[in-house]
SENUPA-782852 format. One line per field, with one value per residue (C-alpha): residue number from 1; residue in one letter; x, y, z. Coordinates in Angstrom, 1 decimal. Layout:
<sites>
num <- c(NUM | ...)
residu <- c(A | ...)
xx <- c(X | ...)
yy <- c(Y | ...)
zz <- c(Z | ...)
</sites>
This chain:
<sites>
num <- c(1 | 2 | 3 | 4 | 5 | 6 | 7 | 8 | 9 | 10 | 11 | 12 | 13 | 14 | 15 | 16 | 17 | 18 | 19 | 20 | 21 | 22 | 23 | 24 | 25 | 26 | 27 | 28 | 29 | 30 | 31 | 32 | 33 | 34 | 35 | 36 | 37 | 38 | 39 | 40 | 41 | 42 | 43 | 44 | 45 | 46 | 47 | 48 | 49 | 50 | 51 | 52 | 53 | 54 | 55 | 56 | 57 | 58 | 59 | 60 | 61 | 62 | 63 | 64 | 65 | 66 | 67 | 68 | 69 | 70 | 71 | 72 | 73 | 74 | 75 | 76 | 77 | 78 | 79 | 80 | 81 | 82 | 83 | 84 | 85 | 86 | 87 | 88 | 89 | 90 | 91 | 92 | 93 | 94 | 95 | 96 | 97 | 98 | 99 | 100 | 101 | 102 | 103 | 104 | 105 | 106 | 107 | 108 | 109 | 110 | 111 | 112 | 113 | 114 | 115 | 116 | 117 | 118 | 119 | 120 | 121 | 122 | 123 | 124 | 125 | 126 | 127 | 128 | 129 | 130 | 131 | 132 | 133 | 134 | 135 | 136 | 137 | 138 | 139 | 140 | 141 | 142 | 143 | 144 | 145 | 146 | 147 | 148 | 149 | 150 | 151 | 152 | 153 | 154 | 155 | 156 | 157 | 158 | 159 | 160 | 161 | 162 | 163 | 164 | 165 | 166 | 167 | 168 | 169 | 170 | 171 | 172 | 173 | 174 | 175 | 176 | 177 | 178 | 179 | 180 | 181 | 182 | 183 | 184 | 185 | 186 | 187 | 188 | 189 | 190 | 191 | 192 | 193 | 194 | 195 | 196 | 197 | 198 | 199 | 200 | 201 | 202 | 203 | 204 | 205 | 206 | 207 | 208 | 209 | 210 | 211 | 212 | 213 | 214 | 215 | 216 | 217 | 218 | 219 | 220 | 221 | 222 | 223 | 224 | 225 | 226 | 227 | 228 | 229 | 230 | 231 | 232 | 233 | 234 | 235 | 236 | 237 | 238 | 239 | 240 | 241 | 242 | 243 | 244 | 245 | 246 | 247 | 248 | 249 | 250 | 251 | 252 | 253 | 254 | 255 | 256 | 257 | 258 | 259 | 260 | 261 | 262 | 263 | 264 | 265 | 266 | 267 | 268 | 269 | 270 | 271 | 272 | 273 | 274 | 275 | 276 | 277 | 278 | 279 | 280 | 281 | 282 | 283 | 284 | 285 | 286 | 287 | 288 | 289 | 290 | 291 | 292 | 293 | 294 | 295 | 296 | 297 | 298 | 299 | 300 | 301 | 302 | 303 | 304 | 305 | 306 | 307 | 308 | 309 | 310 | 311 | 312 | 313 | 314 | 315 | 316 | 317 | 318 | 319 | 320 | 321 | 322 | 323 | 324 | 325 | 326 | 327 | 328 | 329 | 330 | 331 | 332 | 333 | 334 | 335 | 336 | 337 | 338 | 339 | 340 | 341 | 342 | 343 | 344 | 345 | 346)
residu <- c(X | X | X | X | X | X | X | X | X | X | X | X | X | X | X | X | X | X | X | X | X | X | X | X | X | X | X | X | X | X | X | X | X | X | X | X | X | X | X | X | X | X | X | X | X | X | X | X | X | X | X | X | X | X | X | X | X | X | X | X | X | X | X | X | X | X | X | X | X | X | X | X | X | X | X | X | X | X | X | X | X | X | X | X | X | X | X | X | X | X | X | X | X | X | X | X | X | X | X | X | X | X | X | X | X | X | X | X | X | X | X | X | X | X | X | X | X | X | X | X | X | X | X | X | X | X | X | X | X | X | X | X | X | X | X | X | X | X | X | X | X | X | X | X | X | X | X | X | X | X | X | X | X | X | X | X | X | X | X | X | X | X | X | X | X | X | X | X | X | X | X | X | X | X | X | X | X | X | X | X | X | X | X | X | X | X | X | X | X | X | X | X | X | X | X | X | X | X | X | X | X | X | X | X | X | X | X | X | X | X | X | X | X | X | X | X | X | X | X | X | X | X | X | X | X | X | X | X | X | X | X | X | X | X | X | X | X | X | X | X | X | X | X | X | X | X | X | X | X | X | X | X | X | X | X | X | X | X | X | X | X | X | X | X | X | X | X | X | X | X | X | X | X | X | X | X | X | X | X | X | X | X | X | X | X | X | X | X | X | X | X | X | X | X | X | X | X | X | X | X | X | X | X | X | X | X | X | X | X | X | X | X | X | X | X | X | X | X | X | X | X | X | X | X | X | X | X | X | X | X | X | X | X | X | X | X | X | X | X | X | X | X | X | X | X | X)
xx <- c(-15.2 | -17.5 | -19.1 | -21.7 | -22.2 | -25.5 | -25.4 | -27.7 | -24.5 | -21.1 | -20.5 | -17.1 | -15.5 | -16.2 | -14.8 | -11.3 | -12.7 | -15.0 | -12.0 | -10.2 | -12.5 | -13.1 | -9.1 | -8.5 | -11.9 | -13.5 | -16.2 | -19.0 | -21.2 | -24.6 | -25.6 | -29.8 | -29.9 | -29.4 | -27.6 | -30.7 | -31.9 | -32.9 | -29.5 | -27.3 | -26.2 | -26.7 | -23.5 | -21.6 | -23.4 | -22.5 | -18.3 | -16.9 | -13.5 | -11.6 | -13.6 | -16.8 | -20.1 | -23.7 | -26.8 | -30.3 | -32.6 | -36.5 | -39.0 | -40.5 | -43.9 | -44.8 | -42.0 | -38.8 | -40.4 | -39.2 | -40.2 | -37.0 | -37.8 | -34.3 | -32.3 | -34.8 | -34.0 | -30.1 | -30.1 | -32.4 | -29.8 | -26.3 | -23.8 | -22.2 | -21.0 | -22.2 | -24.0 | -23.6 | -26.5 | -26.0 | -28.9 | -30.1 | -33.2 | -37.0 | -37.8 | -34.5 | -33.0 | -35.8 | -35.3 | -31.9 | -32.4 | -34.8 | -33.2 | -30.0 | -31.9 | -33.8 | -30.0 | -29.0 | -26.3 | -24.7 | -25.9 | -24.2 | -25.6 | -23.5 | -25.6 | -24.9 | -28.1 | -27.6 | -30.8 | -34.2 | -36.2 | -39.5 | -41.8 | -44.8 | -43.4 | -40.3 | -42.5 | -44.4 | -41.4 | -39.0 | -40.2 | -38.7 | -35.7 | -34.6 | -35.4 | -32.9 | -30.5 | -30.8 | -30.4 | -28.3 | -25.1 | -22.6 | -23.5 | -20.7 | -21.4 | -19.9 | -18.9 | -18.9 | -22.4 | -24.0 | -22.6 | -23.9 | -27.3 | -27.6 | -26.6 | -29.0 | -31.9 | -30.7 | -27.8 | -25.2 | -22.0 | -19.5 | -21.3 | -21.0 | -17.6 | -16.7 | -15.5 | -15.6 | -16.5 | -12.6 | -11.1 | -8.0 | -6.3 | -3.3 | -5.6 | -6.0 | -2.7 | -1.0 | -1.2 | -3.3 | -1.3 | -2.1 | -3.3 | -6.4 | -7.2 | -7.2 | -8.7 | -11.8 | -11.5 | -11.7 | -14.7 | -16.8 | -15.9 | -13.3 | -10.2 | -9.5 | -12.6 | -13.1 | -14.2 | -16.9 | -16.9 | -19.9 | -19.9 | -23.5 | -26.9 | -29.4 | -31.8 | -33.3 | -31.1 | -28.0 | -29.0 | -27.6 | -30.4 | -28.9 | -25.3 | -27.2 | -28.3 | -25.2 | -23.2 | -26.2 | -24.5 | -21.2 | -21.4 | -18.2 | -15.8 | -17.7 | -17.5 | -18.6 | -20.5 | -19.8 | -22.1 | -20.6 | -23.6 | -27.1 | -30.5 | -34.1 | -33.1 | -31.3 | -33.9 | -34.7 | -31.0 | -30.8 | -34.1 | -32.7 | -29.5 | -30.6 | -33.1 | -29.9 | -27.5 | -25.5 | -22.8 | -23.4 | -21.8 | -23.1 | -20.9 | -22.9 | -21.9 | -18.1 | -16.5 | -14.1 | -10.8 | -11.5 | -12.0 | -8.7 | -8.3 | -11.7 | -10.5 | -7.4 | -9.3 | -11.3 | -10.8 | -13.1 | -15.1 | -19.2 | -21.1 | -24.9 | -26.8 | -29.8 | -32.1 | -35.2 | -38.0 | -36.2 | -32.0 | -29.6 | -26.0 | -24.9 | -20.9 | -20.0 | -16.7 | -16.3 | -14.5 | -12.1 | -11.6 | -11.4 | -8.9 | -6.3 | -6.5 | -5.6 | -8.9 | -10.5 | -14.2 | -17.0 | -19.7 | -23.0 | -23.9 | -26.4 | -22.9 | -22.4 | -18.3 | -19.0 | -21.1 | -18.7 | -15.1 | -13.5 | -14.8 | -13.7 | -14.8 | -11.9 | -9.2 | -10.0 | -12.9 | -15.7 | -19.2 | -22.7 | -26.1 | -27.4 | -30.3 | -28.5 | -27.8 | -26.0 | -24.1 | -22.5 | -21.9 | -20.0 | -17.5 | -16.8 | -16.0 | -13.4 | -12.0 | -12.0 | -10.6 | -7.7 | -5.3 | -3.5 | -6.8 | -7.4 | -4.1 | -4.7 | -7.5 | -5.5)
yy <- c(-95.9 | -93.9 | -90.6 | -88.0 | -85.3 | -83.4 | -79.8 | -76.9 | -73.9 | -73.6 | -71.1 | -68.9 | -70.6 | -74.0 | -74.2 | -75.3 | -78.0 | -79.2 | -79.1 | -81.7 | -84.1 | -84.4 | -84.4 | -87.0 | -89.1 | -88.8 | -87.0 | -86.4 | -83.1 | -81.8 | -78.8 | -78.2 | -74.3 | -71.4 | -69.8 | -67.5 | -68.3 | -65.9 | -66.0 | -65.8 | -62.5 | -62.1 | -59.7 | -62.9 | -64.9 | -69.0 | -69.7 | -71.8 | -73.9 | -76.1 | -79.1 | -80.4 | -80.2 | -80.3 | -78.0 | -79.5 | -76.8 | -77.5 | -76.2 | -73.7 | -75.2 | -72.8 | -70.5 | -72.7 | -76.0 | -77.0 | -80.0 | -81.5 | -84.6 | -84.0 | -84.7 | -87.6 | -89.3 | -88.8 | -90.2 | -93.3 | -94.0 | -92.4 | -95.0 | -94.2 | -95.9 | -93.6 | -90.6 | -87.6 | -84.8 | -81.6 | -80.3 | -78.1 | -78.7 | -79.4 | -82.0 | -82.9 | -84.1 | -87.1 | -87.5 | -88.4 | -90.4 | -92.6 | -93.1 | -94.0 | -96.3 | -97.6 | -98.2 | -99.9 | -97.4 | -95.7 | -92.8 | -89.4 | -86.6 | -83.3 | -81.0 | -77.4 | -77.2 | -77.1 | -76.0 | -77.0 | -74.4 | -73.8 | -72.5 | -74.7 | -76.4 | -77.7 | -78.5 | -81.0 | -82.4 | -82.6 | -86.8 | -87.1 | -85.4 | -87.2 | -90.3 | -89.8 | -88.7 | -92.2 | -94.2 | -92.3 | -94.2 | -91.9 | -87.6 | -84.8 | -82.1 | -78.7 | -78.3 | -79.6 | -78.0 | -79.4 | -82.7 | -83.0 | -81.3 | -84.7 | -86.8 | -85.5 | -85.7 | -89.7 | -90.3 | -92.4 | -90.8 | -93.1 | -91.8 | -88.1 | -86.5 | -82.9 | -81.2 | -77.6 | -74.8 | -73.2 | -70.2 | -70.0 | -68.5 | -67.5 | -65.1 | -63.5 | -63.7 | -61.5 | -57.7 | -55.6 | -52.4 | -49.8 | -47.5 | -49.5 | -50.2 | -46.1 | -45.1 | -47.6 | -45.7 | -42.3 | -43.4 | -44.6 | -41.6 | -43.4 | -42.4 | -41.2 | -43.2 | -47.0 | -49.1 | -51.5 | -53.8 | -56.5 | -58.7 | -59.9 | -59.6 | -56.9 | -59.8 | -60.3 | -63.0 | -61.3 | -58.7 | -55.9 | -53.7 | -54.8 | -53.7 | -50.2 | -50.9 | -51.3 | -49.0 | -46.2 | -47.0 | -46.1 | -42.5 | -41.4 | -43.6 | -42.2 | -45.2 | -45.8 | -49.2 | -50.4 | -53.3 | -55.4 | -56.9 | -56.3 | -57.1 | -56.2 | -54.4 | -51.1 | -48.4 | -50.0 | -50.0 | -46.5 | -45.0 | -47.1 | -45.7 | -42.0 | -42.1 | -43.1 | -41.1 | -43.6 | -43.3 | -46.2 | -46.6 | -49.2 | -50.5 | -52.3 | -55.8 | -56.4 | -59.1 | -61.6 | -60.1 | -56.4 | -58.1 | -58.1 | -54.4 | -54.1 | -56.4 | -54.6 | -51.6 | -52.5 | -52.1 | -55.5 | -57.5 | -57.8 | -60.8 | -60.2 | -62.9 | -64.2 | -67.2 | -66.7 | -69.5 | -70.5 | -69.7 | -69.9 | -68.6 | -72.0 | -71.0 | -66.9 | -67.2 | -63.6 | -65.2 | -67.1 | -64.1 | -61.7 | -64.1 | -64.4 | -60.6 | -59.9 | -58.7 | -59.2 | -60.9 | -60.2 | -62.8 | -63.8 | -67.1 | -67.8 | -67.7 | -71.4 | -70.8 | -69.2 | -72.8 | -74.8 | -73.6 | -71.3 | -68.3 | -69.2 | -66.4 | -64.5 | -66.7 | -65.9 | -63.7 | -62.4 | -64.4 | -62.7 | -63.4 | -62.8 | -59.8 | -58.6 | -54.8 | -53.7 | -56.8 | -56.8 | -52.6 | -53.6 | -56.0 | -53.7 | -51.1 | -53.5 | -54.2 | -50.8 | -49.2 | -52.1 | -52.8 | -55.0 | -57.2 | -56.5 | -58.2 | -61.1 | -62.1 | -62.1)
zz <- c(-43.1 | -44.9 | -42.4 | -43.9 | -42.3 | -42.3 | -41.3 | -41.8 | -42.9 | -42.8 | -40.3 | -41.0 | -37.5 | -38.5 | -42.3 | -41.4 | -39.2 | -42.2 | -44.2 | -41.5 | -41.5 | -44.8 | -46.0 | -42.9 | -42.9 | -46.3 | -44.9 | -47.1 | -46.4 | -46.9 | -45.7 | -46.1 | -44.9 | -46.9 | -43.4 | -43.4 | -39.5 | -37.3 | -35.3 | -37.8 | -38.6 | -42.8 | -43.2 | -42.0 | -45.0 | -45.8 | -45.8 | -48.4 | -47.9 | -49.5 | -49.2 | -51.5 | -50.5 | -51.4 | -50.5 | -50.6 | -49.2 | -48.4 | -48.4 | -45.6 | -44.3 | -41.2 | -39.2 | -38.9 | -40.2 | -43.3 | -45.7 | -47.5 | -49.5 | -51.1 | -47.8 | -47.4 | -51.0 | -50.2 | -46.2 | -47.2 | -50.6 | -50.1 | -49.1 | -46.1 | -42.5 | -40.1 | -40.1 | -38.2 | -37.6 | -35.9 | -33.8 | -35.9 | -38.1 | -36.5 | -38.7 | -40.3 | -36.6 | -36.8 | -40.1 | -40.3 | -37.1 | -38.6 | -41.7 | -39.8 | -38.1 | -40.6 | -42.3 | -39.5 | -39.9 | -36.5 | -35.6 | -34.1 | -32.6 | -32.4 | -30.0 | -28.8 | -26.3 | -22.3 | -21.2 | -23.3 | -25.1 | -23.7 | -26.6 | -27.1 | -30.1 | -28.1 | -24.9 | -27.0 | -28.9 | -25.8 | -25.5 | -29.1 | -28.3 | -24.6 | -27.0 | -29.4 | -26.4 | -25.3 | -28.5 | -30.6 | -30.9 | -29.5 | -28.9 | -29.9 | -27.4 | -27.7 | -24.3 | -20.7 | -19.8 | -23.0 | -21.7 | -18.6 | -19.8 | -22.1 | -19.5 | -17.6 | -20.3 | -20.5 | -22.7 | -21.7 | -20.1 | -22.1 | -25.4 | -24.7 | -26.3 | -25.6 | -28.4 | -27.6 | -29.9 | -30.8 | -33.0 | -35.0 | -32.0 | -34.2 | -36.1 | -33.2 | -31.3 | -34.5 | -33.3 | -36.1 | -37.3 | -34.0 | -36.4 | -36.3 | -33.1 | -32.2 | -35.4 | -34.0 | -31.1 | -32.0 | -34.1 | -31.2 | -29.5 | -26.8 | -28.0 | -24.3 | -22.4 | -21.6 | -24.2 | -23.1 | -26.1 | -26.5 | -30.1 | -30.3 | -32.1 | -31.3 | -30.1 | -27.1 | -25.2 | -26.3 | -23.0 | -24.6 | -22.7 | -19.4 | -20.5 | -21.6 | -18.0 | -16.1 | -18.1 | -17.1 | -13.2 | -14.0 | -15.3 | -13.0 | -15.6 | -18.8 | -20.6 | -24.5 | -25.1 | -28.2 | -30.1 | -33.2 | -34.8 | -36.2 | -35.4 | -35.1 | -31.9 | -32.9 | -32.8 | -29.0 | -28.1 | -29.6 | -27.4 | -24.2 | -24.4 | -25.1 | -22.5 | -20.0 | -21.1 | -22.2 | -25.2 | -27.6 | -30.7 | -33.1 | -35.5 | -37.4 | -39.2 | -39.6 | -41.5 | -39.5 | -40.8 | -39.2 | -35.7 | -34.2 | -34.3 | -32.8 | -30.2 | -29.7 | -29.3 | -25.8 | -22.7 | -22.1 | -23.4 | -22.0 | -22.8 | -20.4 | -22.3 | -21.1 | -21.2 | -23.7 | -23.9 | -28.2 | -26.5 | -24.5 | -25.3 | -26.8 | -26.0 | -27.3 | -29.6 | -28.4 | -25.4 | -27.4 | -29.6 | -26.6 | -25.0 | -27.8 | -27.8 | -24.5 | -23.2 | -20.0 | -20.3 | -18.1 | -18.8 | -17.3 | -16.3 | -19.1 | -21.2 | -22.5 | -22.8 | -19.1 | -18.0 | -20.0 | -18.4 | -20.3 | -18.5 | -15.1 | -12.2 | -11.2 | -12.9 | -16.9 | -16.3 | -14.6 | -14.3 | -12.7 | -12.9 | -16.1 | -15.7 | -13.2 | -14.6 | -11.0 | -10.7 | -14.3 | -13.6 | -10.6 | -12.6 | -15.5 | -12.5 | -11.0 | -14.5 | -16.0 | -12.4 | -11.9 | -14.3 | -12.6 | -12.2 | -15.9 | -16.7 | -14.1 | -16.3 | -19.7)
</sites>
């Protein structure tokens, strides 16, 4: 057997996987994005492993609608047994579709969605996509939600496979030297205050206005909210949390390898995403990371890894409504106020 595998980047979190499948099934690998989307975080760039690979980029046409002859040429002449397309892509989801099926070659969908995007562009192509739901060959889904969302849209249940999103846990069971973990600290100003970590984008379904939020309601505990990440939000963040008296640090873009001392440095971890018409929180690898560092998560409900079981209320973490500034204040109380509830959830 003979798989290619069409993906738009190689994300940091999914090289050694890319590197399994091709050492153990051959897999041949084209990626057709620069790793320049909107939601992925530039500081982070494109990962390289040890495995081969080949980028054919197209060409931008309007916002997020790109024309790639290129990928067209190799689906409709490669050889190959199956081929397997991840979500991602306006156009290049049909295309691969149709030339698979044109091939009369098996077809494999690998999906992270588990609730439908409502801009107009999606409202008018949502027939297309159910379609290919019901008639792709077999669907990879990224997590029990995104499974039963698909199900839902039509696919068949004995063609959906969970395979959910993971970390290398080791990297993040192996205790960083303390020195950095308190030097973090004492840089965010909490080297003797709770640490209210969130790792996220400053974008709007990230909700890191609502943590400015909750955090506003619990003043007696002084905490410092801290924000890994980057994004078109930071002067807003910055006027939202000034204008609540709220201490937030911002540290900016950090590379995989300087995470586990950040980790090691909260007191818990706050995921408040929320549902925007283009996403919803397709799983939050914060929650794995958070886990294999020993610290407690807090998540709302529009958190896929919250939706899809690893996040379970009041056994590995705390769920609430997403939006719901009081509600998320009153878990980070019980968490920051409770140790022994802190380590319940660890």
């Amino acid at each position: 057997m003979k798989p290619l595998l069409v993906f738009n980047f190689a994300a940091h979190y999914r090289v050694p996987l890319f590197e399994i499948l091709q050492r153990e099934l051959g897999m041949e690998i084209i990626f057709f994005s620069r790793g320049d989307e909107e939601y992925w975080q530039r500081h982070l760039g494109v990962s390289e492993g040890r495995y081969r690979s080949e980028t054919i980029v197209g060409r931008e046409i309007l916002p997020k609608i790109r024309v790639n002859p290129g990928l067209a040429k190799a689906l409709l002449t490669r050889e190959y047994d199956v081929l397997i397309k991840c979500i991602n892509g306006r156009l290049e989801v049909p295309l691969a579709y149709a030339a698979a099926k044109l091939r009369r070659k098996p077809f494999i969908l690998w999906t992270e969605i588990w609730s439908h995007p409502t801009t107009g562009f999606h409202r008018v192509t949502r027939p297309l996509v159910r379609y290919i739901y019901r008639h792709a060959d077999a669907i990879i889904a990224s997590g029990e939600n995104i499974a039963r969302h698909v199900i839902a849209q039509g696919a068949e249940a004995d063609k959906v496979f969970v395979a959910e999103l993971a970390i290398d846990n080791d990297f993040f069971y192996e205790d960083p030297p303390t020195a950095e973990a308190e030097g973090f600290r004492s840089a965010a100003g909490a080297a003797d205050r709770p640490l209210v970590l969130a790792v996220a984008r400053l974008s709007p379904e990230k909700g890191v206005d609502v943590l400015i939020e909750a955090a506003a309601q619990l003043r007696d505990l002084r905490p410092v909210v801290v924000v890994v990440g980057t994004g078109k939000l930071e002067a807003g963040m910055r006027r939202l949390a000034e204008k609540l008296d709220v201490d937030l640090y911002l540290a900016g873009g950090l590379k995989p390898e300087q995470m586990p001392a950040v980790y090691r440095a909260a007191d818990v971890l706050a995921m408040p995403s929320v549902t925007t018409p283009l996403i919803k929180e397709v799983w939050g690898l914060a929650a794995n990371e958070a886990m294999c560092s020993g610290v407690p998560v807090v998540a709302s409900d529009a958190v896929g890894a919250a939706a899809g079981g690893l996040v379970w209320d009041g056994v590995t973490g705390l769920v609430v409504p997403e939006r719901d500034a009081t509600a998320l204040a009153a878990a980070l109380r019980r968490i920051l106020t409770s140790p022994s509830l802190a380590g319940e959830l660890v």
